[in-house]
C-alpha positions as CSV (number, residue, x, y, z in Angstrom):
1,X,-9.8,8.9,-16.1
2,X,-6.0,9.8,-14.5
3,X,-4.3,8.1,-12.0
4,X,-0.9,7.8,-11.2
5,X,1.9,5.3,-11.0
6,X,4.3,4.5,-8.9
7,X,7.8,2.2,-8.6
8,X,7.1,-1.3,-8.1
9,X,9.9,-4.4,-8.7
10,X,8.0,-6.9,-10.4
11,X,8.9,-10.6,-12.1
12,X,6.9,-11.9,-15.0
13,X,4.6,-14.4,-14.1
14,X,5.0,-18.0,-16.8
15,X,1.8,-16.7,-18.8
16,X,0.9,-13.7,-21.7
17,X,-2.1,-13.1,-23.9
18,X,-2.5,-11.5,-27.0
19,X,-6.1,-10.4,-28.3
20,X,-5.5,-10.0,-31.9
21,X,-9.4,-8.7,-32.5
22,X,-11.6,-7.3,-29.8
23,X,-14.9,-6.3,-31.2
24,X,-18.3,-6.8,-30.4
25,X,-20.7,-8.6,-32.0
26,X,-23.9,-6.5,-33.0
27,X,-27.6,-7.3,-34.6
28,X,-27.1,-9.1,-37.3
29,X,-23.9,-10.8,-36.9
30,X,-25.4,-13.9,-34.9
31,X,-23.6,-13.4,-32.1
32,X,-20.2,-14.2,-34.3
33,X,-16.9,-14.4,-32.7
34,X,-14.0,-13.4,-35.6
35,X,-11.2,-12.9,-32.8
36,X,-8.3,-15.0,-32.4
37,X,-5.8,-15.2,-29.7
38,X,-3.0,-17.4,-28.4
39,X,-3.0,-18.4,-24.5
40,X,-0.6,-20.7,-23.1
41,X,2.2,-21.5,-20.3
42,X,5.9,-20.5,-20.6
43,X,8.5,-21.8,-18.8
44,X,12.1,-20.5,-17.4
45,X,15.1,-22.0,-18.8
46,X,16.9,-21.2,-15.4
47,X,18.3,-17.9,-16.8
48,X,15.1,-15.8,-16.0
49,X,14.4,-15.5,-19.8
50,X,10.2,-16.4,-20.1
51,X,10.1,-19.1,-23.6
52,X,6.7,-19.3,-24.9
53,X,5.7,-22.0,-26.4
54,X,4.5,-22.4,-30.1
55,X,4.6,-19.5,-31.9
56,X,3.2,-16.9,-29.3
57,X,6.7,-15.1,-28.4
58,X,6.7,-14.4,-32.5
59,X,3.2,-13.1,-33.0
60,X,4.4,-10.6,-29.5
61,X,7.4,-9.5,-31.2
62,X,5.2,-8.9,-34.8
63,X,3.7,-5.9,-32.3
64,X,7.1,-4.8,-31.2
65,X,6.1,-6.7,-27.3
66,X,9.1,-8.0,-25.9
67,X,7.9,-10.2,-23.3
68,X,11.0,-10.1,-20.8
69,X,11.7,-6.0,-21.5
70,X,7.8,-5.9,-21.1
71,X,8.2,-7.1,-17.1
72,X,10.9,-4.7,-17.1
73,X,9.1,-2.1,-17.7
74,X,8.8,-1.4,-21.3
75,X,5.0,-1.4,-20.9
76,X,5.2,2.4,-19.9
77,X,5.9,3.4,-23.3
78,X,2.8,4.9,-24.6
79,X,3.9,6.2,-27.6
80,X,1.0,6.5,-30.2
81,X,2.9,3.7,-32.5
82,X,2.5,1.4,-30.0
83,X,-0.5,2.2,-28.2
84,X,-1.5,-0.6,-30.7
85,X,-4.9,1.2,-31.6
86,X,-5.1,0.6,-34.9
87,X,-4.9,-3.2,-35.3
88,X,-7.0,-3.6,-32.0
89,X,-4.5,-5.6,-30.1
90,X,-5.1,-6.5,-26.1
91,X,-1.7,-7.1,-24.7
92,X,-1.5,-8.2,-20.6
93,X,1.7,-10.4,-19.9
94,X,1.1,-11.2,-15.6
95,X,3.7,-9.0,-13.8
96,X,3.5,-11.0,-10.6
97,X,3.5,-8.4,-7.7
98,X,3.3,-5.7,-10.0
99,X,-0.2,-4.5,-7.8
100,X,1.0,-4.8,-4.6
101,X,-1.0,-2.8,-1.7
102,X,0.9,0.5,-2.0
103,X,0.0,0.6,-5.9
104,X,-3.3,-0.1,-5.7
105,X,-3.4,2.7,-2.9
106,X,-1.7,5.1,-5.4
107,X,-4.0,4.1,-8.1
108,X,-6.9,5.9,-6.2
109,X,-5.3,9.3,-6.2
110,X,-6.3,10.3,-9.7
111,X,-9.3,8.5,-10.7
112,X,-11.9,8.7,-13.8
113,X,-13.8,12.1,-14.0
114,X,-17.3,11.7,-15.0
115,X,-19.0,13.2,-18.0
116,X,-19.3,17.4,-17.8
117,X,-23.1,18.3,-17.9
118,X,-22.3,20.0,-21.1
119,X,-22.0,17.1,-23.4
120,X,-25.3,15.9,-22.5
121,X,-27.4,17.0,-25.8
122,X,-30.5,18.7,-24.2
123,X,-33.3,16.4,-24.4
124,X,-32.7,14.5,-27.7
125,X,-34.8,11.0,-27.7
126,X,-35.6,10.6,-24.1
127,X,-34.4,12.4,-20.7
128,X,-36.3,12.3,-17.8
129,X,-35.6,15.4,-15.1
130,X,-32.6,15.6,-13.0
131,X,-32.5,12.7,-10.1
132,X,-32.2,13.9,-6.9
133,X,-29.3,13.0,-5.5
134,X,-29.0,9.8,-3.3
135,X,-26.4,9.8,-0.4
136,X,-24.2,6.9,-1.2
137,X,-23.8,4.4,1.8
138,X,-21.1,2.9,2.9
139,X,-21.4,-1.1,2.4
140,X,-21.3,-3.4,5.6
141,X,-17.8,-5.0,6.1
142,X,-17.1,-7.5,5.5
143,X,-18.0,-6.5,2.1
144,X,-17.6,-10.3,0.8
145,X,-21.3,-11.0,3.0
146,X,-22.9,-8.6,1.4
147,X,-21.9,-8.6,-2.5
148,X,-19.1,-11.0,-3.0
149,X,-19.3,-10.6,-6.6
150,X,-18.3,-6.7,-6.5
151,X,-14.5,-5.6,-6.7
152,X,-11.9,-2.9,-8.0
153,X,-10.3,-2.5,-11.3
154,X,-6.8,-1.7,-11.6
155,X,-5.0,-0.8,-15.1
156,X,-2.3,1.3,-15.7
157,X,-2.9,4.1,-18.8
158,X,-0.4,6.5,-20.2
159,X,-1.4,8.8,-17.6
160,X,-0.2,6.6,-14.8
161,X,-2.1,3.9,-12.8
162,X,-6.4,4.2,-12.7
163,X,-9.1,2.2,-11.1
164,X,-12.5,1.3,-11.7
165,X,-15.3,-1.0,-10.0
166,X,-16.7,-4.5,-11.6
167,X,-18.7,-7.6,-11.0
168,X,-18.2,-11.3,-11.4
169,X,-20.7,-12.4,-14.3
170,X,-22.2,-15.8,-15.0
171,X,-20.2,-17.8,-17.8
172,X,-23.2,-19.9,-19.9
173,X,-20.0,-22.6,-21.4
174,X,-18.7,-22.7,-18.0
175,X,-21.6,-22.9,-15.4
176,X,-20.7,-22.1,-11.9
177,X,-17.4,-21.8,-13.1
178,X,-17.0,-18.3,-14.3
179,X,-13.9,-16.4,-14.8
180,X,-15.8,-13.4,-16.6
181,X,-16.0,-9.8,-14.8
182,X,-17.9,-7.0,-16.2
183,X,-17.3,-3.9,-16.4
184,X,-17.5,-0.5,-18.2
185,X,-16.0,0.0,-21.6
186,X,-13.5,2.8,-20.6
187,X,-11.9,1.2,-18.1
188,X,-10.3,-1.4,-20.3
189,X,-10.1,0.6,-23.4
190,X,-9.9,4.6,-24.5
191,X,-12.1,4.8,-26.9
192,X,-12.1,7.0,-30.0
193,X,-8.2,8.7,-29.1
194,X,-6.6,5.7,-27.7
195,X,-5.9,2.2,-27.3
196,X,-6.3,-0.9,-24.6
197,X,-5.0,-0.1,-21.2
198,X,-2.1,-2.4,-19.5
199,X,-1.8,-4.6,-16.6
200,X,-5.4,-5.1,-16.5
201,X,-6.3,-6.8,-12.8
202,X,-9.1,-7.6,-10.9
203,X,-9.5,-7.7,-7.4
204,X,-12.5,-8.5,-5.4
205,X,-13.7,-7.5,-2.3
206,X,-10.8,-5.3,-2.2
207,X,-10.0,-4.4,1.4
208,X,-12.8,-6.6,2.5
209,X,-12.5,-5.9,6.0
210,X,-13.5,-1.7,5.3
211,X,-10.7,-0.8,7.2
212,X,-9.8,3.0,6.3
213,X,-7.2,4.0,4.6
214,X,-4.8,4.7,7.7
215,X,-5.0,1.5,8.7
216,X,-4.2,-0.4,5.6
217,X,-0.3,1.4,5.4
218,X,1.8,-1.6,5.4
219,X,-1.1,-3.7,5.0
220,X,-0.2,-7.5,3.8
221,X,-1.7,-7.9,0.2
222,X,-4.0,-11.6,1.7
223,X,-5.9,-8.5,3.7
224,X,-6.4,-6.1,0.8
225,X,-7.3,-8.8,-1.7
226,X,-8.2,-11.5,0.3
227,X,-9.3,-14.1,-2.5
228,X,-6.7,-12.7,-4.8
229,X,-5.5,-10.3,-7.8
230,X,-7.1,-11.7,-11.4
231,X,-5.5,-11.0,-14.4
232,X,-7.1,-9.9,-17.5
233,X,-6.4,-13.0,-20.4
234,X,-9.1,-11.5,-22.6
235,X,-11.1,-8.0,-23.1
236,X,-13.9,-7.2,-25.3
237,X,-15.9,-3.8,-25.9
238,X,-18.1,-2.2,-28.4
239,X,-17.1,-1.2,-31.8
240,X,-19.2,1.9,-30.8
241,X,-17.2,2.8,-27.6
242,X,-13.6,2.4,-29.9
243,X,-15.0,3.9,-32.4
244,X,-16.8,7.2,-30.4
245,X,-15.9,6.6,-26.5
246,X,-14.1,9.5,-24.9
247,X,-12.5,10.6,-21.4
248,X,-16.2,12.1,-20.9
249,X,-18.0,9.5,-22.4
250,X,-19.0,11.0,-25.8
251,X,-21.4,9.4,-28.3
252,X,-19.6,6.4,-27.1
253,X,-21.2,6.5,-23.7
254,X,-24.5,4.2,-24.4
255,X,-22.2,1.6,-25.2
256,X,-19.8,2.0,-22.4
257,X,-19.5,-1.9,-21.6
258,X,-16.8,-4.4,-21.5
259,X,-16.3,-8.3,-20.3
260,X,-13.2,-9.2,-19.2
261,X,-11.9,-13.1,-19.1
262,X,-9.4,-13.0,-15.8
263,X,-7.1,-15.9,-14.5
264,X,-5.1,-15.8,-11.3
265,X,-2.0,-13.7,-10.9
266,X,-0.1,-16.8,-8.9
267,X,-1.9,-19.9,-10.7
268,X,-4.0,-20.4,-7.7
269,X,-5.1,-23.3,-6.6
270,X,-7.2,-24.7,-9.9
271,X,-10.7,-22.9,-8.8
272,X,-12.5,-20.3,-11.0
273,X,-13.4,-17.1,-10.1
274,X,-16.7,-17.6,-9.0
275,X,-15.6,-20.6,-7.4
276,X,-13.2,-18.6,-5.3
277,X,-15.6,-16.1,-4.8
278,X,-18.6,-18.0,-4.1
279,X,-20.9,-15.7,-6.3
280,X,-21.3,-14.9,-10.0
281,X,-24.2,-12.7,-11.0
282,X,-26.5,-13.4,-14.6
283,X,-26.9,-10.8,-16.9
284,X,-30.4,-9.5,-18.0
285,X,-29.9,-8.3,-21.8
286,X,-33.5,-7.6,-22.2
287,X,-32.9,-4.1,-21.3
288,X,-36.3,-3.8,-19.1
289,X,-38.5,-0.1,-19.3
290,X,-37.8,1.8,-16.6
291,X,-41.5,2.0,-15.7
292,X,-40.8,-1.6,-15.0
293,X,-38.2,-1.6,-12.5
294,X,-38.5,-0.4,-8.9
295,X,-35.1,0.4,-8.3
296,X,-31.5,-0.2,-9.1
297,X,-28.4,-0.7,-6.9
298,X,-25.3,0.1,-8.0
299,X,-22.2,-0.8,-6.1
300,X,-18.6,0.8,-6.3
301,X,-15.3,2.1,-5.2
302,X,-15.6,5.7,-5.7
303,X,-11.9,7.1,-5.0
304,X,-13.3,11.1,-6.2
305,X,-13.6,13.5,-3.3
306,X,-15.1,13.3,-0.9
307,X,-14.8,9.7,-0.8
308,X,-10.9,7.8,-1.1
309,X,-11.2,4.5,-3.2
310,X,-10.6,2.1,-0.1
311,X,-14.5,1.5,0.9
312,X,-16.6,-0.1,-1.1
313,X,-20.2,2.4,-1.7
314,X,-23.9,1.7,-2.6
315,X,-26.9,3.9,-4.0
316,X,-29.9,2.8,-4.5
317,X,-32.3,4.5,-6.7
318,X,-35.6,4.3,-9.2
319,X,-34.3,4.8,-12.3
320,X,-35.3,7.6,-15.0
321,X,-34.3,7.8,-18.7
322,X,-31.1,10.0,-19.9
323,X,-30.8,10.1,-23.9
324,X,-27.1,11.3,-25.4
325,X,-28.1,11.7,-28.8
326,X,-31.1,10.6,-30.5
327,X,-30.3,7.7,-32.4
328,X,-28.5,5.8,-29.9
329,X,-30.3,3.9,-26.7
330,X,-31.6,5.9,-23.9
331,X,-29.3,5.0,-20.8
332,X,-30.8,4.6,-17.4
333,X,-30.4,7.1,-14.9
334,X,-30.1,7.0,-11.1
335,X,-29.4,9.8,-8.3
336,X,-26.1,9.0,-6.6
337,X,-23.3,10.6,-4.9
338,X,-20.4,8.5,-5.8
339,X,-17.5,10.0,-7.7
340,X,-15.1,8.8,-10.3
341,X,-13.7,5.3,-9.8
342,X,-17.1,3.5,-9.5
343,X,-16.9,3.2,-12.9
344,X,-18.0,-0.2,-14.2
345,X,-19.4,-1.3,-10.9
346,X,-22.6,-3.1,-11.3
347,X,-26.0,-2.1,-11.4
348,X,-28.6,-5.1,-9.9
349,X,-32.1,-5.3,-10.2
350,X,-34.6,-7.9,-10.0
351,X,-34.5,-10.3,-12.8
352,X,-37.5,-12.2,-14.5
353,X,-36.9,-14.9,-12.1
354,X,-37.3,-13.0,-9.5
355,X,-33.4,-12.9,-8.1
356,X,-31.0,-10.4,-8.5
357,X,-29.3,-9.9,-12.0
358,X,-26.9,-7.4,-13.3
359,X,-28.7,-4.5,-15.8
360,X,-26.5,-2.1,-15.8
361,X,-23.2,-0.7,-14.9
362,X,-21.9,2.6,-14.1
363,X,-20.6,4.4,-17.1
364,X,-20.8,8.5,-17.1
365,X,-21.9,11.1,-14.0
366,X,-21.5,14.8,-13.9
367,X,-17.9,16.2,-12.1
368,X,-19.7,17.8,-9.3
369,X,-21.6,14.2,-8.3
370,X,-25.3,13.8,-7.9
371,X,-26.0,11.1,-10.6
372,X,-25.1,8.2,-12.3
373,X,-26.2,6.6,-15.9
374,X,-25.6,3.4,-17.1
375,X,-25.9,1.7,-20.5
376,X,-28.9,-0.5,-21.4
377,X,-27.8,-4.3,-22.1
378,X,-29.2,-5.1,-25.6
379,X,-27.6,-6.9,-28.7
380,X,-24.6,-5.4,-28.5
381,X,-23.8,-6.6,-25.0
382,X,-24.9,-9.8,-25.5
383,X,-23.0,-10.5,-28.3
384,X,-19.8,-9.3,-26.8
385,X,-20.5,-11.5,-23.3
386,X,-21.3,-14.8,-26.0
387,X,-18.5,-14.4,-27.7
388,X,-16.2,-14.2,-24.5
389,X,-17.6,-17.0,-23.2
390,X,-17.6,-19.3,-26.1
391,X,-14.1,-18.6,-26.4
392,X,-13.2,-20.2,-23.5
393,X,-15.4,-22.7,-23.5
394,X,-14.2,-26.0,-21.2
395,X,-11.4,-23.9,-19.8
């Protein structure tokens, strides 16, 4: 993944997050939630210092996060130290304006690179031939008609700012209230040589109208992100993508899943997500054969040649099987020309009930296009989406 960042003027919006554990759950572990976090308002004593209440400012400062020289800028330092990889730690204090138009323009300019055909292991466990590619079309504006759960990702990383794609999910302890987006596991965390990335937001529907990227210079940020920018409160991954997740996927890659808990930039006006958005999608975890399914859509932003980040893309596909290494699950496959920064989009199928359900997201695909693969949804994604929702159960 690279991107690229550029000057913004930002204020600190009255709200941080700290994650102080972000692991998944796997088999075994009933589902069992061992992170803690603090969550609450600040306020301005009328001399543009943020006070926190309780004792969240403290347990910042115990990880060397100033919350005030944070908003000013003192989340650009990536040193290694304080990457804040080894304890685990999600840090995303709302900069308030921090992704205006322009920067979520520049964030397309250098997005994820997909997995080089080279780290694919021959045929270990199951790989089914080569897809052929599938021409990916251009969704009908506006974009909120036809998927209104699908948006962009933006983060910024120690390469500058990134983007990827993701999908408002279903929330079981808050029903048609969700604030949960899913997503892939590199787009909210480096895996095995890094650490969480910063200033976490989601958009959806970006540019909902499909207007090209011409025409959105100057654009007023209501048009680009119409039903608003969502902040990330909360992120979970796999231990296995932390642990073995690369910048081309690596072993990591069949476990290259994340859910995000988001709340809005400005406060909003009291509505969830999905309320907002109209839509949230379930999640099948029952990781259905591929002889099973008839085809897949996957939905993105793909911001890789030839294609530029603004539109919002489409391929649909039967899927075939595409095994990393042998002991891990065998991914699902699809032919599909989008490029990097469809990442984490979602991948819909027909569920058990007969209605659309999210299987799948985009995870690796080779540089020169052609294909994507996505992670089956098993224990370990289950557990991680539980545990994200039980947290914020009632909220």
């Amino acid at each position: 993944m690279r991107g690229r960042t550029s000057p913004v003027a930002a204020a600190v919006a009255l709200g941080a997050a700290l994650v102080l554990t972000a692991t998944a759950c796997g088999p075994g572990d009933d589902q069992k939630d061992d992170s803690s976090a603090a969550q609450q308002d600040g306020s301005d004593n009328g001399d543009g210092k943020i006070r926190l209440p309780g004792d969240l400012e403290d347990r910042l400062k115990e990880h060397g996060i100033d919350v005030d020289k944070w908003k000013d800028g003192a989340w650009r330092d990536w040193d290694k130290d304080d990457w804040l990889r080894e304890a685990g730690e999600f840090v995303n204090p709302i900069i308030e304006g921090l992704w205006d138009p322009d920067r979520m323009r520049d964030a397309d300019k250098n997005p994820d690179r997909g997995v080089d055909d080279s780290d694919i292991s021959g045929d270990q466990g199951v790989t089914d031939p080569t897809p052929e590619p599938v021409e990916a079309a251009a969704v009908q504006a506006p974009y909120h008609d036809q998927v209104p759960a699908a948006g962009k990702l933006f983060f910024d990383g120690p390469e500058g700012s990134m983007v990827c794609s993701a999908t408002v999910v279903k929330d079981p302890k808050n029903p048609g209230k969700s604030n949960m987006v899913w997503t892939a596991g590199h787009c909210v965390h480096a895996g095995a040589k890094g650490g969480w990335y910063r200033n976490i937001a989601f958009v959806p529907s970006y540019n909902d109208a499909g207007k090209p990227t011409a025409q959105l210079q100057g654009a007023p940020k209501e048009e680009v992100a119409p039903y608003g920018v969502w902040w990330g409160d909360w992120a979970q991954t796999s231990d296995q993508w932390i642990e073995q997740g690369g910048p081309t996927g690596g072993k990591g890659a069949p476990y290259d899943f994340a859910v995000i808990h988001v709340t809005p930039e400005k406060g909003g006006s009291g509505k969830s997500l999905e309320e907002t958005v109209g839509a949230a999608l379930p999640v099948d975890f029952d990781a259905p054969a591929v002889a099973d399914i008839k085809d897949m859509t996957a939905t993105g932003y793909p911001a890789a040649p030839p294609f530029d980040g603004q539109r919002q893309f489409q391929c649909a596909d039967k899927p075939g099987r595409l095994s990393i290494s042998e002991p891990d699950p065998t991914m699902y496959r699809i032919g599909c020309t989008m490029t990097g920064g469809s990442s984490g989009g979602g991948w819909v199928a027909e569920g058990k009930d007969g209605k659309p359900a999210l299987v799948s997201n985009t995870s690796i695909g080779p540089v020169t296009a052609g294909w994507l693969a996505g992670p089956r949804l098993g224990d370990e994604a289950k557990g991680i989406y539980d545990a994200v929702s039980k947290k914020f159960a009632g909220q």
